[in-house]
Structures are given as structure tokens and as C-alpha cells.
C-alpha positions in Angstrom: 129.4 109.2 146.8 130.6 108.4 143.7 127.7 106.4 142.9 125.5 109.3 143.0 127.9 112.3 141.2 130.8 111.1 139.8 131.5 114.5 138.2 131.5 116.2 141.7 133.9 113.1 142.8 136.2 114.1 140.0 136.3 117.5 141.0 137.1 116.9 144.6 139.6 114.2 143.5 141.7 117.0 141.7 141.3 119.7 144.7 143.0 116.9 146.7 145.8 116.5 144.3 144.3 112.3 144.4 143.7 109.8 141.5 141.4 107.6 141.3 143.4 104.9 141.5 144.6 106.4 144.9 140.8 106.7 146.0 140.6 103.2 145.3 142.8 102.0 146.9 142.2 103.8 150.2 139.1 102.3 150.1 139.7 99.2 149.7 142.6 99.6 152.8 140.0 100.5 154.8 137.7 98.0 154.1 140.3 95.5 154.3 140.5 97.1 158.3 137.1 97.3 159.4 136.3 93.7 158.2 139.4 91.9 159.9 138.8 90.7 162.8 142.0 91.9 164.6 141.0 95.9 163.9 139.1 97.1 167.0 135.7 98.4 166.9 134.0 100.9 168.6 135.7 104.2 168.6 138.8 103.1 168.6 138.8 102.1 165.4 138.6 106.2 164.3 141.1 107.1 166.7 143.4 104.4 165.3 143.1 105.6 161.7 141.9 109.5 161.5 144.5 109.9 164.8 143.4 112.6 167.8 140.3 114.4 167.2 140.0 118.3 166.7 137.3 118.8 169.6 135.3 116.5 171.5 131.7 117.2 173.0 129.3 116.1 174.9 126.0 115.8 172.7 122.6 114.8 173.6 119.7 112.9 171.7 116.5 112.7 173.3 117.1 111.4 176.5 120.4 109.7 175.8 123.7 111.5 176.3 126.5 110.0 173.4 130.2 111.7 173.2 130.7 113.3 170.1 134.1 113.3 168.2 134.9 116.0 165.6 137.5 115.7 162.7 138.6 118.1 160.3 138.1 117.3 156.6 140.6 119.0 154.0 138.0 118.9 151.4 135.2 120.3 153.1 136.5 123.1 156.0 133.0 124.1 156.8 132.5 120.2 158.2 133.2 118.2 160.5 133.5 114.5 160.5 131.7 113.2 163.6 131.2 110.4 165.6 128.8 109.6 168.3 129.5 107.0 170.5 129.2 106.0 174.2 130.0 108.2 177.2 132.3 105.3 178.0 134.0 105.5 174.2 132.5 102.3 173.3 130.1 101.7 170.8 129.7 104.1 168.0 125.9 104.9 167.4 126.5 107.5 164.3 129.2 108.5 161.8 129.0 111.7 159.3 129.6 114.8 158.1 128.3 117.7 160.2 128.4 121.3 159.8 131.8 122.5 161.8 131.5 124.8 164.9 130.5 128.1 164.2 130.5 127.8 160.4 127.6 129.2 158.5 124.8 127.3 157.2 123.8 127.4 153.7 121.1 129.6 152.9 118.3 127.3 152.0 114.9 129.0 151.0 113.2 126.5 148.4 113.7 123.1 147.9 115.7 124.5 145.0 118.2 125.5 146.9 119.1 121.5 147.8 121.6 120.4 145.0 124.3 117.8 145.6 126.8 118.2 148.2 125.1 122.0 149.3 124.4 121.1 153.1 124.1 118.1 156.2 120.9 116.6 157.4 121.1 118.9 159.8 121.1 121.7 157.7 118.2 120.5 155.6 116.4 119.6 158.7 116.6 123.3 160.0 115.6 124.9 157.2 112.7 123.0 156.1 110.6 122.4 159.5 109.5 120.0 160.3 111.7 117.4 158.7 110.8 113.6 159.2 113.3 111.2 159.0 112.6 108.0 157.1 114.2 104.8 157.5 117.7 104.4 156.3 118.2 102.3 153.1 122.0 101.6 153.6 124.2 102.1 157.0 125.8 105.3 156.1 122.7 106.6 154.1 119.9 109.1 155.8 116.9 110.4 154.1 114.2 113.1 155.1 111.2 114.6 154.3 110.9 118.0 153.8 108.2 120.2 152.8 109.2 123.5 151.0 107.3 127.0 151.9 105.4 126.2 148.6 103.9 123.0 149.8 106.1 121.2 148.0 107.2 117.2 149.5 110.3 116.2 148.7 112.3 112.9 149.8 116.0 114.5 150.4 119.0 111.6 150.1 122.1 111.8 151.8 125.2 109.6 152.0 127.5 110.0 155.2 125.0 113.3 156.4 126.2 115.5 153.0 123.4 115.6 150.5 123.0 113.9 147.2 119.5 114.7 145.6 115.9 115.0 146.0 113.2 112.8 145.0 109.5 114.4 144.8 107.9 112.5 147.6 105.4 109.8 146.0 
């Protein structure tokens, strides 16, 4: 996320009480994880680093049914960090942040409303009907289209489901 506001990563660094030499490094521990070949995948891999997850639900996308795992995420207490994998608890099909249960969406009227960070795909999704998704451009990037009550076509980016800006569509 820092690639696309580095001032909003600064903030959130300092409501964690982090540096960014600590961010770093995290990062690069958990890259270090995921690409050896002794860390499991799937599922697992979450439960073996981000421990037990606050709730667990059943979720269902089209006609597939996945198992959803929700975390809590100290910056953010409206979200959730999910995963969706497998009824089994196999193979992960989706990792981001989601609006938690029963928190409040943001109100989004105008396209206006979309600034960096403000709300999840889903969010986005739900207030600008009806929102096409358009193919990914990195793994943990999702984009829509969205069409304002003015007309207006927008191309909304997102990194890990939280938003990072809005391109006019072309």
C-alpha cells in the first residue's frame, strides 16, 4: 500500500507505535515464509502466523460454497481480514480486507466520496450498482467499474480489498 500513499502509510505506522524499519522487516519475514518451501500452504499457512481466527463462516460465491476466516486488524476495527478457502481448509481462493460484522458502511453517494483507504470492494460494489469487476493486475490487487448517479465511469483500484484511487474509466 505504500506504493500508492505513502503519507497514509506513515500515519498508520505511527498509530501502531511501528517504524519503518520494523514494517520492513515484517515484510520481508513473511516473504521469507511463504516462499520456502517448508512453510505450508493453503490455510494453514494463516493459521500458523495470524493464530486462531475471530469467527469463521460459511460463505457462498455463485454456486460454490468456500469457508471464510475472519481476523481482527488493530489498525482498521471496522475490518476484517478474511480468507476464503476450501470447505475442506485447503486451498485458499481469496485473501483481504472486508468490512467486519455488523460494522457500518461508509456512506458513499458520489464517486467523490471514494478517497484512499475510505471502503472494501464490497462497499464500493454496493453503493455504485452495478459494479463490474475487471481483471486483476497483480494477485492481491482488485479493480471495478463503477458508474456514479451522475453518469460518471470511473475505474476504482484496490490493494488487498481497501481502496487506493480512481481512475476516470478510458
Amino acid at each position: 500500500m505504500a506504493d500508492h500513499h505513502p503519507e497514509l502509510v506513515d500515519d498508520a505506522l505511527r498509530a501502531l507505535g511501528a517504524t519503518h524499519t520494523e514494517m520492513r522487516e515484517a515484510n520481508r519475514r513473511w516473504q521469507a515464509r511463504v516462499r520456502s518451501r517448508s512453510f505450508p500452504g493453503g490455510v494453514r499457512r494463516y493459521l500458523i502466523t495470524l493464530g486462531a481466527p475471530e469467527a469463521e463462516r460459511e460463505q457462498r460465491v455463485g454456486d460454490q460454497l468456500f469457508r471464510a476466516l475472519l481476523w481482527a486488524v488493530p489498525l482498521w476495527p471496522d475490518l476484517r481480514f478474511e480468507v476464503l478457502c476450501a470447505p475442506g481448509g485447503g486451498s485458499v481462493w481469496n485473501e483481504w480486507l472486508v468490512r467486519a460484522p455488523g460494522a457500518p458502511a461508509p456512506v458513499l453517494r458520489t464517486t467523490a466520496d471514494l478517497t484512499p483507504w475510505s471502503c472494501t470492494v464490497d462497499d464500493a460494489a454496493r453503493a455504485f450498482p452495478p459494479a463490474r469487476p475487471l481483471p486483476a493486475d497483480a494477485p492481491t490487487r482488485s479493480r471495478l467499474a463503477l458508474t456514479g448517479p451522475d453518469g460518471e465511469r470511473i475505474i476504482a483500484r484496490f490493494t488487498w480489498g481497501l481502496l487506493q484511487d480512481v481512475l476516470p474509466e478510458a
